[in-house]
C-alpha positions in Angstrom: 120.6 128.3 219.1 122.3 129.3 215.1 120.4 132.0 213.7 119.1 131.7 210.4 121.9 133.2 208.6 124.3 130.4 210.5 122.0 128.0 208.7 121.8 129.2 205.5 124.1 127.4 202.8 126.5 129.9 201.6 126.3 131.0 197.9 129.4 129.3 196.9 128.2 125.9 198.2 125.3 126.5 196.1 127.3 127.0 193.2 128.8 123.6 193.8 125.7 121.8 193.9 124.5 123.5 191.0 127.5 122.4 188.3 127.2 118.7 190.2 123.6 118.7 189.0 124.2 120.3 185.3 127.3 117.6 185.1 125.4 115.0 186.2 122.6 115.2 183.5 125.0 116.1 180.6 126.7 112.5 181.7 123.1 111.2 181.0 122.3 112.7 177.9 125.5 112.0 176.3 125.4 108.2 177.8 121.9 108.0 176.4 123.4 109.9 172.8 126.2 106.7 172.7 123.9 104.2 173.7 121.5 105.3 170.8 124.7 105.4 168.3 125.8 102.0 169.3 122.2 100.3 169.1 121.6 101.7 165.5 125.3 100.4 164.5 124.2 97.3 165.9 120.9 97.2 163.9 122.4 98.6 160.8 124.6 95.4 160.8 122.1 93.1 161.4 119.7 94.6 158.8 120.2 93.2 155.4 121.3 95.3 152.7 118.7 95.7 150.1 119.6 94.5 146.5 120.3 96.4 143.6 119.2 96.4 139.9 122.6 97.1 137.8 123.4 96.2 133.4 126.5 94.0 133.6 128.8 92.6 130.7 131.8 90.9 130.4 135.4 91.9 129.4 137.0 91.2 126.6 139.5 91.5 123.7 138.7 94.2 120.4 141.7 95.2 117.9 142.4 98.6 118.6 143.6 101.5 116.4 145.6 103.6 118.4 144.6 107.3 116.7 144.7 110.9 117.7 141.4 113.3 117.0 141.2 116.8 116.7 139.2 120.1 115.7 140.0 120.7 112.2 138.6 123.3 109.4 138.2 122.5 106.2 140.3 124.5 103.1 139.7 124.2 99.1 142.9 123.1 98.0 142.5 126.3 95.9 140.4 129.1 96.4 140.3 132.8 95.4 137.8 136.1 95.9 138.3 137.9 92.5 138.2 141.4 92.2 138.7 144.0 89.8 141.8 145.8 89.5 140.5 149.1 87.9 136.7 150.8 88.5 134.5 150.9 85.7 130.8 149.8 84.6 129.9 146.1 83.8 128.6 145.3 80.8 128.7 141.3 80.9 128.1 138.9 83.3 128.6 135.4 81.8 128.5 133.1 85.3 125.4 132.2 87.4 125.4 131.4 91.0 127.9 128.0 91.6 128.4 127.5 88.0 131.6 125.0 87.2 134.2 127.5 85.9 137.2 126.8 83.4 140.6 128.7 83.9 141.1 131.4 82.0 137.3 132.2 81.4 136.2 135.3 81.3 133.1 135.8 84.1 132.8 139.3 84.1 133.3 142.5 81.3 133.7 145.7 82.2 133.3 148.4 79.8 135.7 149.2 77.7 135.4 150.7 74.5 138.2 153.9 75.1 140.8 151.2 76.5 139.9 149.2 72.8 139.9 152.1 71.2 143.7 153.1 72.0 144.5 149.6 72.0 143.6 149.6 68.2 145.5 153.3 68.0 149.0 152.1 69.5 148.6 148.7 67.1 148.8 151.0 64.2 151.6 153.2 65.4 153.1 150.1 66.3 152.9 148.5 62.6 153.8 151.7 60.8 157.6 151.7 63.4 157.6 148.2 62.2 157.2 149.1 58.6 160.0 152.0 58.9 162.4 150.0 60.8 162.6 147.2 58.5 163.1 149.7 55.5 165.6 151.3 57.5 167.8 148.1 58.2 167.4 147.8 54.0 169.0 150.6 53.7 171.9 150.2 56.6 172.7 147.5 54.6 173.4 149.3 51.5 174.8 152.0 53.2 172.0 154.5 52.2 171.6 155.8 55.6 173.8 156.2 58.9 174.0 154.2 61.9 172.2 156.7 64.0 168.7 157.1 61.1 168.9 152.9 62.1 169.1 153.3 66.3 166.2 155.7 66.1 164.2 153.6 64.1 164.7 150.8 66.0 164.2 152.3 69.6 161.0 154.0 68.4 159.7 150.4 67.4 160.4 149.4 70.3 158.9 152.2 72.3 155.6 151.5 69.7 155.7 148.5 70.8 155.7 148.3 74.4 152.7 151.1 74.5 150.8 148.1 72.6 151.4 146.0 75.7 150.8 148.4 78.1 147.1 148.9 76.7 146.7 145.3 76.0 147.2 145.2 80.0 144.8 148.0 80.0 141.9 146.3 78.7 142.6 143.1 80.0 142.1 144.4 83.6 138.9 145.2 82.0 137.6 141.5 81.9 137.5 139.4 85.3 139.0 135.7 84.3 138.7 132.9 86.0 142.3 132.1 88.0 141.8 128.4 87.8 138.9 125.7 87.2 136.5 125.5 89.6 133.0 126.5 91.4 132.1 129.7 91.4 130.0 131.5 93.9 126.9 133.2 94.3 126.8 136.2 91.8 124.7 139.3 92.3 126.4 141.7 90.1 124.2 142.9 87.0 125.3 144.5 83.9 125.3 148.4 84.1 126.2 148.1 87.9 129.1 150.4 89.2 132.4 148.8 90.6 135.3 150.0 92.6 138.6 148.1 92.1 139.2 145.7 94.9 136.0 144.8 95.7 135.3 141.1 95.9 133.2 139.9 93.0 132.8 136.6 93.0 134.3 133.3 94.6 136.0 130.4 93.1 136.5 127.1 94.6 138.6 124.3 93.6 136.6 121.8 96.0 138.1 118.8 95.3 140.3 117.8 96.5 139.6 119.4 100.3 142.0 120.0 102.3 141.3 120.1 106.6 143.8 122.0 108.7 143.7 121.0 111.9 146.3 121.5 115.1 148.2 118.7 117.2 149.9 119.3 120.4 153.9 118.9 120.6 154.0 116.0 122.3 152.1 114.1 119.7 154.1 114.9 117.0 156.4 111.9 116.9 153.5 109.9 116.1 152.2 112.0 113.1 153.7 111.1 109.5 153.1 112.4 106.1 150.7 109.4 104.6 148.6 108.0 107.6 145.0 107.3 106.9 142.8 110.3 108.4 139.4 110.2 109.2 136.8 113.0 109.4 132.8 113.3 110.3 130.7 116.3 110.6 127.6 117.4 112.5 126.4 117.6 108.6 126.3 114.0 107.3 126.1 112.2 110.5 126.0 108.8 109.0 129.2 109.0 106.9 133.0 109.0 107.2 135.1 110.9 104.7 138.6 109.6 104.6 142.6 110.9 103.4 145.8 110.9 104.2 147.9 113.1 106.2 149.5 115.8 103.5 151.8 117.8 105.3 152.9 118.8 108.8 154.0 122.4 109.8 158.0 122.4 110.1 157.6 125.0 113.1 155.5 124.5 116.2 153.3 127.7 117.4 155.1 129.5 120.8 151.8 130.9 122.0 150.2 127.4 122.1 153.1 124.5 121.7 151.0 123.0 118.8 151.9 122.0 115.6 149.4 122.8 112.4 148.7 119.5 110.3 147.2 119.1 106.9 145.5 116.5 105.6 143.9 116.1 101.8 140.6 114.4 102.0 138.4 113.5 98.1 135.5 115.4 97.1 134.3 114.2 93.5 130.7 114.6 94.9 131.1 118.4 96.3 129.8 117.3 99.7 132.5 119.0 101.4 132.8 123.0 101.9 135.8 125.2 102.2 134.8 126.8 106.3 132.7 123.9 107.5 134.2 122.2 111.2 135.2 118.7 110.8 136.2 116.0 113.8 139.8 114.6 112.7 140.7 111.2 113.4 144.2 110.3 112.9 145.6 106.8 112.4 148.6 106.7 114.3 150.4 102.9 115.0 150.0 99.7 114.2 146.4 97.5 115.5 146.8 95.8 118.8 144.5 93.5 120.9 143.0 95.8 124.3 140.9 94.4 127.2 137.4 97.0 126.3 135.2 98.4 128.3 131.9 100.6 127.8 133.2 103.9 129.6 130.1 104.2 131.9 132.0 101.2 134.0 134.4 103.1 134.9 134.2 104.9 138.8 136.2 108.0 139.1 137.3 109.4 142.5 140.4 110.8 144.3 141.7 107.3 145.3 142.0 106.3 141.6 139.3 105.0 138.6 137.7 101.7 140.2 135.1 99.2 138.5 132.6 97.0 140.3 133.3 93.3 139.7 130.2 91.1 140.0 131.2 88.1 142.4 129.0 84.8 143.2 128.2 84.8 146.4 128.9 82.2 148.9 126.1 82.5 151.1 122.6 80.5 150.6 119.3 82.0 150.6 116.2 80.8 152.7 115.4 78.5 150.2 118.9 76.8 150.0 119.7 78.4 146.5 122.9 80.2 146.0 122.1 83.9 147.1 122.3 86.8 144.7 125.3 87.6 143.2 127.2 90.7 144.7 129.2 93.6 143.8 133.3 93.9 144.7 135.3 97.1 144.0 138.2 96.6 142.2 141.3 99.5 141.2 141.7 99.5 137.2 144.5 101.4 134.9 142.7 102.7 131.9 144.4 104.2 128.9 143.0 105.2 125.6 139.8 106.1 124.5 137.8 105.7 121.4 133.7 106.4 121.3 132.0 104.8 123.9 134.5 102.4 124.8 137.5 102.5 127.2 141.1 100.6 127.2 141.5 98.8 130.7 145.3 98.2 131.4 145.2 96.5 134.4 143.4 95.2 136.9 141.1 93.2 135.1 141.0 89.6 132.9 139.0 88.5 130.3 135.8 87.0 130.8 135.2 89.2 133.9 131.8 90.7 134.9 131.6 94.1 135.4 128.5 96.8 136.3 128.3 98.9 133.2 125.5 101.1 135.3 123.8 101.5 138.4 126.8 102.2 140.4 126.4 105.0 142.8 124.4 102.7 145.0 127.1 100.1 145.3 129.5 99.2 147.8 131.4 95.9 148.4 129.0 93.2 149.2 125.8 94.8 148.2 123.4 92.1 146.4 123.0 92.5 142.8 120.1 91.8 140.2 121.0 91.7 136.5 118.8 93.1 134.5 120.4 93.7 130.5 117.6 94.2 128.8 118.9 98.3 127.6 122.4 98.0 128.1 124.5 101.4 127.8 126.5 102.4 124.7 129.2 100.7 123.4 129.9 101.5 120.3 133.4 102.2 119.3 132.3 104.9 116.2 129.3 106.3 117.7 127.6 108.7 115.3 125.5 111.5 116.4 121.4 111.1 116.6 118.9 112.9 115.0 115.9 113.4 118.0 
């Protein structure tokens, strides 16, 4: 008769039958987990796809100006911060606050009553050597006095003379003049106010017309010529384009950065324009040429390349026996350049072809589309900011 250890199963067959069992119901979960995945692919396919509400419009043809924009800053084509070039007290003050200067005026006296004074002093020294020389080249000519009487008389008009000019120079650093004709600036100086020399008194602009420095990358450069039509808007007059040629180019290009500063002269007979303000340069560049357009928003970027949805009829009839709803095909475009809100297509399209202009990120090939264009994106090729 086998004792009970004889018929006890031995720990290693019990092993066994243990990993048989855990095998045997990971095979049936991981059947069941396929089975599921393969029933839902299976109803996925079966299961309509819903419709979606996109804008559309269709392709076509605009003349294009081929331009370059920039950041530029506007520069008076002349402009000066006067100061003084001695200290001294001010007596006179004959400018207000953005008055229209002439060149040569005087805007500010300082006093100067000693300067004057010794001005009037070396005159009169200077008339008396002019007095003595000419009655000392008399008598040279008569022989009545010597070579030598004549050089000293001469020399010391001479001397007389140039202390005239040097306090002529005296008091006319005395009295601030305008440089050239233009605007002046605000003015807070009062008479009986205390200056030091160098100190900037007062600003004068020569506004119009402006010029707008702006900088274009090298490889741009061969496009850029001294005469082509510019075009500038600011944040400040939203609803206006100020326009002027291209003036000058730089004949160096900057090592730091590989651009290339350009100037361009822009006309200011109403003042609207500032010396400092930020202005967005458009360049002219080419001649016009006919482009297939686009609003931007229709364009899809991703790693594969920029891609547009095309809508297609569809060939299928709905349960009424109508044609079904029109639906969406993904097609590879080449853009090129941009202007506003609108977008060069290169390839890939034709005209007359509908394209989603919004609602894409729901769209795949084949999903049904409803057309809806009542608020259609922007298209505008010279958008202009919006006051909210």
């Amino acid at each position: 008769m086998a004792t009970r250890e004889q018929r006890k199963p031995s720990t290693t067959k019990r092993m066994i039958i243990m990993l048989l069992i855990v095998g045997l119901l990971l095979a049936l979960l991981i059947g069941w987990n396929v089975m599921g995945q393969v029933m839902t692919a299976k109803f996925r396919e079966n299961m309509p796809v819903p419709p979606q509400t996109v804008t559309s419009t269709k392709t076509g043809y605009d003349q294009w100006q081929p331009s370059q924009t920039a950041v530029g800053t506007l520069r008076a084509v002349r402009g000066a911060d006067l100061a003084f070039d001695v200290s001294g007290v001010v007596t006179k003050v004959n400018l207000k606050s953005g008055d229209t200067v002439q060149e040569g005026q005087v805007l500010i006296q300082l006093r100067d009553d000693d300067d004057v004074a010794a001005l009037r002093q070396a005159e009169a020294g200077s008339a008396l050597a002019k007095v003595t020389f000419d009655r000392a080249k008399r008598q040279l000519d008569v022989k009545a006095i010597s070579q030598a009487d004549y050089d000293n008389a001469a020399a010391d008009l001479k001397a007389k003379q140039a202390a005239v000019q040097q306090q002529q120079a005296l008091v006319a650093k005395k009295q601030l003049r305008a440089p050239f004709s233009g605007r002046a600036g605000i003015v807070t100086l009062s008479p009986g106010a205390y200056v030091n020399s160098g100190t900037a008194i007062v600003t004068v602009q020569q506004t119009d017309p402006m010029y707008v420095d702006f900088f274009a990358p090298q490889r741009n450069l061969g496009a850029l010529k001294v005469g082509q039509r510019v075009a500038l808007t600011l944040d400040a007059y939203a609803d206006r384009t100020f326009e002027g040629v291209l003036s000058a180019i730089d004949p160096k290009v900057e090592g730091d950065t590989r651009n290339v500063r350009v100037e361009a002269a822009v006309s200011n007979t109403d003042g609207a324009l500032v010396p400092g303000m930020f202005a967005n340069v458009s360049v002219d560049v080419g001649d016009q040429d006919r482009q297939l357009t686009l609003p931007q928003t229709a364009i899809t970027f991703n790693p594969y390349g920029e891609t547009v949805f095309v809508v297609k009829p569809s060939e299928k009839k709905g349960e009424d026996g109508k044609p079904a709803l029109p639906e969406a095909q993904q097609v590879f475009v080449t853009t090129g350049s941009r202007r506003g809100d609108q977008v060069a297509v290169l390839t890939g399209l034709e005209e007359g072809a509908e394209v989603v202009t919004s609602g894409q990120l729901k769209l795949k090939n084949g999903t049904p589309l409803i057309i809806d264009n009542s608020k259609q994106p922007k298209n505008d090729p010279n958008p202009k900011p919006q006051e909210q």
